[in-house]
N, C-alpha and C positions, 0 to 999 in steps of 0.2 A: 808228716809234720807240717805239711801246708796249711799257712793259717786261712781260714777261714772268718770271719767275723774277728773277735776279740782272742783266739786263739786258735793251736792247731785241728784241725778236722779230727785227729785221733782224740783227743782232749775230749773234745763232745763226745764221741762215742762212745768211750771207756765213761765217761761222768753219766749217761744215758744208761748204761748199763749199771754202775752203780744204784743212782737212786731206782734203778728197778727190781734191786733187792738183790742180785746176783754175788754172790762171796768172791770169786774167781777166777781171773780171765788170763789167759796164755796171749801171749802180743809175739807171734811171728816175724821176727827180727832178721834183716840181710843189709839192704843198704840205707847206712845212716841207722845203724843199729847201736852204736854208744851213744848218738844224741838223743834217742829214742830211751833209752835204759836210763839216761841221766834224766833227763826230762820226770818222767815216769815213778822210779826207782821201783819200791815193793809195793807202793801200790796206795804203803796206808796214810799217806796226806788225805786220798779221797776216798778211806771207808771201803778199800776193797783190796784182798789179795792181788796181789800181777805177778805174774811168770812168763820166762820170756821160750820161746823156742829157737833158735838161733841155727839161722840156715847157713849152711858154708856156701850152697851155691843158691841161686831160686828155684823153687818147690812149686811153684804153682798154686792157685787158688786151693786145692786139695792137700798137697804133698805134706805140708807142713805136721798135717793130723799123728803123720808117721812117728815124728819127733816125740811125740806124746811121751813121760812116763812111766804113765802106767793107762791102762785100760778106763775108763769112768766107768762107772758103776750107773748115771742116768742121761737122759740125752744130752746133749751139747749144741750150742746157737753156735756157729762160725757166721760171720759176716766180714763182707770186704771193707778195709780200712779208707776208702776214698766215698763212703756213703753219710750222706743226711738225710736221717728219719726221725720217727717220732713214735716210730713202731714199736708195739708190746710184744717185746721179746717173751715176758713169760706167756701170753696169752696163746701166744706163737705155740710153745710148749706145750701147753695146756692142749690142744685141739690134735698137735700131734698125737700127744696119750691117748686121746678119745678117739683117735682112729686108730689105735694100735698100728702104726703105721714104723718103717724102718725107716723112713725119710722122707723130709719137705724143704720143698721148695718155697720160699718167697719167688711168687709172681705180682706183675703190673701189665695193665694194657699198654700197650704201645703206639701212637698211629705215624703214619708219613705217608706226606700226599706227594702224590708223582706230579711234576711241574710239567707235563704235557698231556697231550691228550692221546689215549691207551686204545688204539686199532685190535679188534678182535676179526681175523680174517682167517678164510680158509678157502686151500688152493688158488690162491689168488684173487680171491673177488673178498671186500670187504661186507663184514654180515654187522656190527656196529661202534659204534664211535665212541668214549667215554671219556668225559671233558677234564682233566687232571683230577681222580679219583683218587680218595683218601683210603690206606691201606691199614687194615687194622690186625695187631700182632699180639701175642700176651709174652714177657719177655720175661727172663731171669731179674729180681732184683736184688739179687748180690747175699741175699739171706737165708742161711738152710738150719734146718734143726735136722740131726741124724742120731740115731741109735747105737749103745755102745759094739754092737757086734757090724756095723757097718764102717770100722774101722779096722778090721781085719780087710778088708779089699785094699786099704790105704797102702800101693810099695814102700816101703824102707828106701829112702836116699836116692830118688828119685823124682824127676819134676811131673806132676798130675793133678790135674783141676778136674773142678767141681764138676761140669757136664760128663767127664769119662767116667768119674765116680757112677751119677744117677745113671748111666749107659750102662755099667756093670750091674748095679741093683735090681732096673729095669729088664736087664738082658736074663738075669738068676729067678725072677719072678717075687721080688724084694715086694712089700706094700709103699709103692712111693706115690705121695701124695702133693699136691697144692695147697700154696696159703696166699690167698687174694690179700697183698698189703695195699692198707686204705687208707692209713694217714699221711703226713711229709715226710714226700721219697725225696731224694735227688742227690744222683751221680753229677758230682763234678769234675769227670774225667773231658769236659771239652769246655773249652775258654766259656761261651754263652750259660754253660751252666756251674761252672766255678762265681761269674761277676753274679748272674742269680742269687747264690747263694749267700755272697756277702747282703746284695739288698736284703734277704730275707732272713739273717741270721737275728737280729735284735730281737726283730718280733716272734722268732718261731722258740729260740733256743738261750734265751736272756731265762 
């Protein structure tokens, strides 16, 4: 419920989802889970079903899946509630199907440059020198589409994220795939990219 721009960060998400056609969304609820449900309610101020899952203890980026229901019958977008995109979630969908795939990942590149300079030696004699080099990563961006039988791996009342999940899938010989998100990302889980994001929220998400 961290505002953001003109409202809370979940606000945008769930409205992002909305206008992109989706009927239905589950809001994994633990703390600040009645101002969340008030805020919220069922959903139809904004044109779309809400249902809440409702953790007694925290579940983890995964756990929550457990709570489910019943089973879905087609895949499912989870995304983490502290992101700002602009990402096509169903396109998302879309590509998963065309790989017949059990699971995807939203990836981004990542870079970070090392603030000195990186000694490559051996046995003691230096062989060369590299002047604070830039390190390039491809990172988790907080967005997965998964398939309904890939919620059977999901424990019952148990806290379990996302990466032990695709560990499991990957480990069973699951089809897990990548999805290069290309539009506006950004986590504002650290101060420099929370103040970001208010600068950019008029223009990205008005």
């Amino acid at each position: 419920m961290l505002t953001v721009g003109s409202r809370p960060i979940l606000e945008t998400i769930v409205r992002l989802i909305a206008e992109q056609g989706f009927e239905r969304i589950y809001l994994a609820v633990n703390y600040k889970a009645e101002q969340i449900e008030a805020h919220f309610g069922d959903g139809s101020g904004m044109g779309i079903d809400i249902r809440y899952l409702r953790e007694q203890e925290r579940l983890g980026t995964a756990g929550p899946l457990g709570l489910l229901p019943e089973t879905p019958t087609h895949p499912v977008v989870v995304t983490n509630a502290d992101l700002l995109t602009k990402e096509d979630y169903g396109r998302m969908v879309d590509h998963h199907v065309a790989a017949d795939a059990h699971a995807t990942m939203g990836v981004r590149p990542f870079e970070m440059q090392v603030p000195f300079g990186v000694v490559r030696e051996r046995e003691g004699l230096i062989e060369s020198i590299e002047e604070k080099p830039t390190q390039r990563f491809m990172v988790s961006a907080g967005i997965y589409v998964l398939s309904p039988e890939c919620l059977a791996h999901v424990p019952k009342g148990r806290s379990y994220d996302m990466p032990m999940l695709f560990d499991t899938l990957i480990a069973s010989g699951q089809r897990v795939r990548s999805h290069h998100v290309s539009s506006y990302w950004l986590d504002i889980g650290r101060m420099p990219d929370f103040e970001r994001a208010n600068l950019d929220f008029d223009e990205v998400f008005r």
